[in-house]
Backbone as CSV, one residue per row, in Angstrom:
resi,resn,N_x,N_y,N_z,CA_x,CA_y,CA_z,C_x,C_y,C_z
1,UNK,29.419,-14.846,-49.339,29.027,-13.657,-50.059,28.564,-12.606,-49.057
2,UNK,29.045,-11.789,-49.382,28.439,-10.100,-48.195,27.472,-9.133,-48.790
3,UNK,27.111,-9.007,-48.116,25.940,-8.138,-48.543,25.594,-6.652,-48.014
4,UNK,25.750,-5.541,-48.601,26.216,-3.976,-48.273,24.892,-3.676,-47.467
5,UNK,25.456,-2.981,-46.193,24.369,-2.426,-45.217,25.139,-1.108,-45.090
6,UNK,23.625,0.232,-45.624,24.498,1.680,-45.439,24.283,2.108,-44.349
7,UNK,25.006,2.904,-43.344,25.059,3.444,-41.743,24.285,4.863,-42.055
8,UNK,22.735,4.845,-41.766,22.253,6.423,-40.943,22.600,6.962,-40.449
9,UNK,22.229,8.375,-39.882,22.285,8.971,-39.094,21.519,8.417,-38.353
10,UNK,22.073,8.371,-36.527,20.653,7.887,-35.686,19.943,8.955,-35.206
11,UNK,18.850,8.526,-35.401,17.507,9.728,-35.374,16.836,9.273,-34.500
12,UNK,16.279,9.670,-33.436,15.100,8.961,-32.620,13.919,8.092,-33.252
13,UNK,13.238,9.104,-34.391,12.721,8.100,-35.149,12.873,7.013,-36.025
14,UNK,13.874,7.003,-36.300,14.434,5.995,-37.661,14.694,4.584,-35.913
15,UNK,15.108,4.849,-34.767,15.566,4.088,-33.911,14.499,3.675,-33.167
16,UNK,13.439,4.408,-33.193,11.955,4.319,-32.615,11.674,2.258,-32.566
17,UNK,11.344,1.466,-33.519,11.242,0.210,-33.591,11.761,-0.534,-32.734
18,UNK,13.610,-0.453,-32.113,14.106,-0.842,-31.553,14.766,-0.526,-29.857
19,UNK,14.286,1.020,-29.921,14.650,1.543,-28.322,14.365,3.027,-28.631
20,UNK,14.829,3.856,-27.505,15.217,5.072,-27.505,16.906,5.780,-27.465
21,UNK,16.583,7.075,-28.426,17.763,7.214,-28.636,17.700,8.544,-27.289
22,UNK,18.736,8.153,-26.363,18.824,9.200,-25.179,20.098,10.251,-25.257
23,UNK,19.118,11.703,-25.482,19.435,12.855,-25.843,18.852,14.009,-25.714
24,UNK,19.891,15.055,-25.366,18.954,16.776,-24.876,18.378,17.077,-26.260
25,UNK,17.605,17.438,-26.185,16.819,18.247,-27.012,15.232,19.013,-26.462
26,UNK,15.688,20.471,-27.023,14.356,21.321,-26.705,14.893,21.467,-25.352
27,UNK,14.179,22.558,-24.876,14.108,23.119,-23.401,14.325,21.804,-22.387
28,UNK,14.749,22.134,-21.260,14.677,21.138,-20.012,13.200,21.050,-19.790
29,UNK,12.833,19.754,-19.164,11.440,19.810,-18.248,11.206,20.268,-17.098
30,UNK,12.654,19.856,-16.517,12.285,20.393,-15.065,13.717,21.449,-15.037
31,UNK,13.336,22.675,-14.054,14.891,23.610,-13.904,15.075,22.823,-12.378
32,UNK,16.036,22.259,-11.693,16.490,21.984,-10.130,17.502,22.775,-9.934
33,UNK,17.768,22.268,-8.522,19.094,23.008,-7.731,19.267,24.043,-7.974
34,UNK,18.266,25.067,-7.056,18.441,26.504,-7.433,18.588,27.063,-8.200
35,UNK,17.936,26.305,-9.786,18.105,27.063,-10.802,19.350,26.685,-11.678
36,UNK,20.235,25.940,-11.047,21.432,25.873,-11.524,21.606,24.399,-12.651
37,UNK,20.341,23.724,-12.814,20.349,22.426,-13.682,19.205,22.453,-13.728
38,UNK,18.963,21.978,-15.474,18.009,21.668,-15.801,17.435,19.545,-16.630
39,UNK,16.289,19.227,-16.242,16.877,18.006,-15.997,15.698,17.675,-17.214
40,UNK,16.327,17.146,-18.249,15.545,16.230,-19.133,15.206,14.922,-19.062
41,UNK,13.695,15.055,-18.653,13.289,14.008,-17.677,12.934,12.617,-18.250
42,UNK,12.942,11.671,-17.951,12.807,10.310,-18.210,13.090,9.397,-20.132
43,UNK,14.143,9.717,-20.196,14.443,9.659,-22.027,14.174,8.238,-22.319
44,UNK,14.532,7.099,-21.099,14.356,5.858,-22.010,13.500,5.097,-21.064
45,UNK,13.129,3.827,-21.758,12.632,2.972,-20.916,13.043,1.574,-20.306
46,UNK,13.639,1.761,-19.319,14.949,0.985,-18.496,13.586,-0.578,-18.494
47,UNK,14.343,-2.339,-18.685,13.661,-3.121,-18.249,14.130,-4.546,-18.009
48,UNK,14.391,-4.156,-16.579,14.799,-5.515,-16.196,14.278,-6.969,-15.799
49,UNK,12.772,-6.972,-16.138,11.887,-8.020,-16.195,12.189,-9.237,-14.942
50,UNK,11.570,-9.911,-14.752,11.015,-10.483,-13.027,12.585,-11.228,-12.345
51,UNK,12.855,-11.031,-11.318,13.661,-11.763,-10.991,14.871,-10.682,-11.221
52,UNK,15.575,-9.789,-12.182,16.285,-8.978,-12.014,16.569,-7.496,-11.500
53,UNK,17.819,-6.900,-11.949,17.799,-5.623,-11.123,18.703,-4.959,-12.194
54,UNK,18.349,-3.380,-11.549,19.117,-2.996,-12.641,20.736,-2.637,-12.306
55,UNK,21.542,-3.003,-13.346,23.295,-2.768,-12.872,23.521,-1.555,-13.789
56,UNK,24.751,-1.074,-13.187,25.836,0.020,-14.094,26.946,-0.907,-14.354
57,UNK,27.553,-1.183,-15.371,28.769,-1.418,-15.475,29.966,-0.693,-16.785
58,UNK,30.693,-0.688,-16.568,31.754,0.806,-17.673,32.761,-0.517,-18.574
59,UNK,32.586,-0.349,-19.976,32.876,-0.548,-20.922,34.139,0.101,-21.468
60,UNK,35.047,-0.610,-21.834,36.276,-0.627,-22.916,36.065,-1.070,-24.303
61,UNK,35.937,-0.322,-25.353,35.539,-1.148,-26.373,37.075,-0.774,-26.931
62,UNK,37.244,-1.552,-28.029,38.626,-1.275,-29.269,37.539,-0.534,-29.915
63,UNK,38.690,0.047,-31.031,38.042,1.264,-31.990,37.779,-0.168,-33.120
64,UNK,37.093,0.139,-34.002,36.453,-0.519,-35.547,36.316,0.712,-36.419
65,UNK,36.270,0.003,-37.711,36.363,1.232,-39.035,35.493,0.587,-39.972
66,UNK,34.982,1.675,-40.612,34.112,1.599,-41.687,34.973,1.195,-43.003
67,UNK,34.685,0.542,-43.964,33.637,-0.583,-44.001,33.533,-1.700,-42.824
68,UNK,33.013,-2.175,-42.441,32.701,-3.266,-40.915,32.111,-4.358,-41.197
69,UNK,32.394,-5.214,-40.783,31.977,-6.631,-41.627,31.002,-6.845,-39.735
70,UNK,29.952,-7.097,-40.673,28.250,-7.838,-39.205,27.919,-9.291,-39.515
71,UNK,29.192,-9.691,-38.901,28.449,-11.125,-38.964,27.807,-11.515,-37.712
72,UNK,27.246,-11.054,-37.094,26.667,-11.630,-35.967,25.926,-10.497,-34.968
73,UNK,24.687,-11.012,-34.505,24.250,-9.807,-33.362,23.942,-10.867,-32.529
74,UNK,23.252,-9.966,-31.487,23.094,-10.771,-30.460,21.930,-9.836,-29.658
75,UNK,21.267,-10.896,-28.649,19.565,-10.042,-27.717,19.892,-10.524,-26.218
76,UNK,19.453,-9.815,-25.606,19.072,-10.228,-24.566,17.593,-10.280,-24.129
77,UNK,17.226,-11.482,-23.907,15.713,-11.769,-23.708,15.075,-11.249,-22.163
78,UNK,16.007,-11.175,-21.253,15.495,-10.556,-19.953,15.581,-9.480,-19.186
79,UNK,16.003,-8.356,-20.124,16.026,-6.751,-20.286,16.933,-6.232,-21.255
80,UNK,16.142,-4.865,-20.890,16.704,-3.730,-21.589,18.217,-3.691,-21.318
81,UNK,19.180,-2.998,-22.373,20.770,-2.702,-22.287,20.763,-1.150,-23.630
82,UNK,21.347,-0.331,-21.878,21.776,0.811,-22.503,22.956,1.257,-22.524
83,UNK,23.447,1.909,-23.716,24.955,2.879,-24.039,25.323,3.849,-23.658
84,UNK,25.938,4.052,-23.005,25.958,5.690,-22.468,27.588,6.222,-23.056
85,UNK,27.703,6.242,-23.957,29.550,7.229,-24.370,29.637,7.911,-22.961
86,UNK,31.135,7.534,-22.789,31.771,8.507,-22.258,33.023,9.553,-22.731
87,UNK,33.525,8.905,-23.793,34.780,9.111,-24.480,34.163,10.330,-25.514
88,UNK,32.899,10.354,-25.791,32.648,11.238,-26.937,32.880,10.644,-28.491
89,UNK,33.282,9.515,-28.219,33.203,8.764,-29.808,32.527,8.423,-30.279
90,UNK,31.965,8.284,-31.816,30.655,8.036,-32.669,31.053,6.478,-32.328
91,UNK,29.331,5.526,-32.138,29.232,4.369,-32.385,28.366,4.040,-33.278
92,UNK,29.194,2.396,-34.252,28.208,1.828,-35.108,26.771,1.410,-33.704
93,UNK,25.871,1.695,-34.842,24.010,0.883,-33.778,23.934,-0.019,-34.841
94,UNK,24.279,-1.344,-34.804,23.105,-2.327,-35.598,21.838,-2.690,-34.741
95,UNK,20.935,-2.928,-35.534,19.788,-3.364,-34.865,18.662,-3.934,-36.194
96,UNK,18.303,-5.130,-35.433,17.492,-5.854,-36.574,16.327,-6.068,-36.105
97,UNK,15.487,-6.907,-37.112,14.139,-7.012,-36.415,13.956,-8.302,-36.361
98,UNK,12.837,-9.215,-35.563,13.085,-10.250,-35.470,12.162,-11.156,-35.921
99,UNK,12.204,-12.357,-36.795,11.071,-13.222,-37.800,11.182,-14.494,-36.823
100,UNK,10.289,-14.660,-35.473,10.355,-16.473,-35.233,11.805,-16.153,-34.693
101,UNK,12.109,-15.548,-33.765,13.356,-16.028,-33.676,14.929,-15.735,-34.298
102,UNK,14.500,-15.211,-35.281,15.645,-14.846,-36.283,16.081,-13.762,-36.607
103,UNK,17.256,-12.484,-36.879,17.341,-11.689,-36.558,16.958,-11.131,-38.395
104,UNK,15.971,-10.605,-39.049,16.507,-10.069,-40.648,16.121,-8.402,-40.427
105,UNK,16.269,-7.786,-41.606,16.682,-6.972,-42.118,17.059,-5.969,-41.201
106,UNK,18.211,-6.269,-41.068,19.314,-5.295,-40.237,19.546,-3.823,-40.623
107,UNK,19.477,-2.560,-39.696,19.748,-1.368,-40.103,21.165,-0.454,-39.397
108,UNK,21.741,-0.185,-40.168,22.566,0.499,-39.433,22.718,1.767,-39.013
109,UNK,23.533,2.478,-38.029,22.910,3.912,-37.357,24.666,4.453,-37.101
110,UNK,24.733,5.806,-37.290,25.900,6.076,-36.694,25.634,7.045,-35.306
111,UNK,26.221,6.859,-34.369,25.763,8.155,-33.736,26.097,9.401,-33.567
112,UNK,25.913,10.416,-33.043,26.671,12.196,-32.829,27.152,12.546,-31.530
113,UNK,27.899,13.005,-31.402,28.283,13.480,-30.067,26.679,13.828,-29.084
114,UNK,26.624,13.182,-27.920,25.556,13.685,-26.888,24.595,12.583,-27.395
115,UNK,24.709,12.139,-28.186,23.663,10.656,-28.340,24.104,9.135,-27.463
116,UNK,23.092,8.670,-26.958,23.343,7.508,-26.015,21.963,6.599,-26.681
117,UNK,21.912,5.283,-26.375,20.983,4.606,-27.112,20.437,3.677,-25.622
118,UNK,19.151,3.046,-26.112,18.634,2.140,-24.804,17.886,0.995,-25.731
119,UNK,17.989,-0.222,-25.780,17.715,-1.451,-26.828,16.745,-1.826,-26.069
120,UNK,15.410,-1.789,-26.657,14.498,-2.650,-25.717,14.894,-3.830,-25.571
121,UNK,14.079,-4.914,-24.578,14.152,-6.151,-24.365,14.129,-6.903,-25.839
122,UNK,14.846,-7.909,-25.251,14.582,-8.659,-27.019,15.505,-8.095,-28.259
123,UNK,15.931,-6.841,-28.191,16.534,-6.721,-29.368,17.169,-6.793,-30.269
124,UNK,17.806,-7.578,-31.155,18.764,-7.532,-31.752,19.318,-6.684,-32.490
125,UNK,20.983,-6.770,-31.456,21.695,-5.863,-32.149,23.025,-6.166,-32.420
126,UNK,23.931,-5.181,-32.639,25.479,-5.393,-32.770,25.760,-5.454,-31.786
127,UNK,27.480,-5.536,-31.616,28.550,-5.468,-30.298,28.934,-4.083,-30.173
128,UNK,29.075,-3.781,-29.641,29.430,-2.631,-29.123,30.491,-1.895,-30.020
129,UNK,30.549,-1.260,-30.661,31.432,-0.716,-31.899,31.887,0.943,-31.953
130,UNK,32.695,1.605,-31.317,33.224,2.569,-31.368,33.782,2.797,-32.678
131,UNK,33.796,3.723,-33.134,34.241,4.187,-34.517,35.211,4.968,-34.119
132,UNK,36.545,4.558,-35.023,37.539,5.707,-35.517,38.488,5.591,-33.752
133,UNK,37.615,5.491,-32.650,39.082,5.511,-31.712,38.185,4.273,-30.894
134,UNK,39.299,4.018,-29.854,38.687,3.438,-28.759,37.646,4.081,-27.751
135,UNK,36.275,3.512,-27.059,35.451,4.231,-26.557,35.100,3.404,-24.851
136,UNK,34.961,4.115,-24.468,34.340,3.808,-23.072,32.980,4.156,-22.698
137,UNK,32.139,3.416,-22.238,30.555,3.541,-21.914,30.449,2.925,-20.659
138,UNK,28.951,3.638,-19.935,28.565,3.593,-18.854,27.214,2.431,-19.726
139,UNK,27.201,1.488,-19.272,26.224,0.230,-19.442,25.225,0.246,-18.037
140,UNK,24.038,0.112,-18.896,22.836,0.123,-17.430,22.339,-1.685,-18.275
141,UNK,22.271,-2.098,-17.731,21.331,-3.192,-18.036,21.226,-4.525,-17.121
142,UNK,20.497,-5.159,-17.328,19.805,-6.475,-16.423,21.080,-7.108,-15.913
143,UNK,21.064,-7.468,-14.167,21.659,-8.008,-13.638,20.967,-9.437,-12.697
144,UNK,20.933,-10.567,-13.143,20.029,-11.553,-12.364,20.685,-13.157,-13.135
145,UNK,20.221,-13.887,-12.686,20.675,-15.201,-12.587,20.590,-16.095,-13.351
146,UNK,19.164,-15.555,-14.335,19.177,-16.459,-15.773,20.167,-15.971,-16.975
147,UNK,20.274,-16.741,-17.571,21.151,-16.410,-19.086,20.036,-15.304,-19.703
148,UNK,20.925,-14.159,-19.787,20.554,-13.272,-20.585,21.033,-12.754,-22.142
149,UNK,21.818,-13.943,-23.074,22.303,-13.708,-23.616,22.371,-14.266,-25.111
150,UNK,22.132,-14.104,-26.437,21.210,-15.125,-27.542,22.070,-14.899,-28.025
151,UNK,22.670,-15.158,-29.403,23.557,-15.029,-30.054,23.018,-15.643,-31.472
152,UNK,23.445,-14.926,-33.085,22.881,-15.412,-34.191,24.020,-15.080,-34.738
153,UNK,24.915,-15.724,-35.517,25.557,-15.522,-36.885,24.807,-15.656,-37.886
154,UNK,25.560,-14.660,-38.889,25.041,-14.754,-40.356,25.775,-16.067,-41.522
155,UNK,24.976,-16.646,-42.011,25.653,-17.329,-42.685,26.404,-17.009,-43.921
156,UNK,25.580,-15.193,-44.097,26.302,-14.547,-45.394,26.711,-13.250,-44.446
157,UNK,27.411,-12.855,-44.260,27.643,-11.803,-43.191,27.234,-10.251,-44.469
158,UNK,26.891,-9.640,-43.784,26.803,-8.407,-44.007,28.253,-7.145,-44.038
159,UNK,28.759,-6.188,-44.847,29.777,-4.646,-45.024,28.742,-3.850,-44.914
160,UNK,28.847,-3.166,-43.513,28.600,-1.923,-43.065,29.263,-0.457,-44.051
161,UNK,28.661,0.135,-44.709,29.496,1.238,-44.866,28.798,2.591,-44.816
162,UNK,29.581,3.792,-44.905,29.039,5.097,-44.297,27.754,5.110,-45.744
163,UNK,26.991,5.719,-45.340,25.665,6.493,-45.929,25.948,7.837,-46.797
């Protein structure tokens, strides 16, 4: 049996619980380089916890379509993992909260052009889900030697659909 999850808009606050949503808004903080860039300073909070470091690595995702079937998220327990679009394509954000271990009440997020996301440690979320085309992302997250990687299926999976 499935059970209907509707897709938000992602808002910094509605995403607040689970990370930061990294995006210009309002004036620059700092103006550099002769004036010629202005730099909106420190948007997320990068965490690669003891023993790791932080990596870049660039992402191929396939495109997915709404309605979207969530049967499964997944955390990483020994840092932060951030999204960075490069392609300019909206992505599904699942992200749940966590009971003991367990991932429940899951929310879904769509994003807007110039939105990038950063999952705190621990979080559970979706796979990486480009909407409507195929997408490419710049990935910052934990590079080190323990398993960083949890995994939960649903036993009733969840239909994503637009809001």
């Amino acid at each position: 049996m499935s059970r209907e999850l509707i897709a938000a808009p992602l808002t910094a606050a509605a995403f607040a619980p689970f990370g930061d949503v990294i995006e210009v808004t309002g004036a620059p903080d700092k103006i550099i380089n002769q004036g010629m860039c202005g730099r909106h300073h420190d948007r997320a909070t990068l965490d690669f916890g003891p023993g790791g470091r932080a990596g870049i690595s660039l992402f191929d995702a396939k495109a997915r379509q709404l309605p979207y079937t969530l049967d499964m998220v997944e955390r990483h327990p020994e840092g932060s993992q951030a999204f960075v679009p490069v392609s300019g394509v909206p992505m599904l954000v699942v992200v749940a909260e966590d009971a003991d271990g367990v991932p429940v009440n899951p929310q879904a997020f769509i994003s807007q052009p110039g939105q990038s996301i950063n999952l705190r440690r621990g979080t559970w979320h979706g796979v990486l889900a480009p909407l409507g085309a195929p997408g490419q992302y710049i990935v910052v997250d934990r590079i080190g030697d323990t398993p960083n990687l949890e995994e939960h299926w649903f036993e009733d999976p969840f239909t994503v659909v637009s809001g």
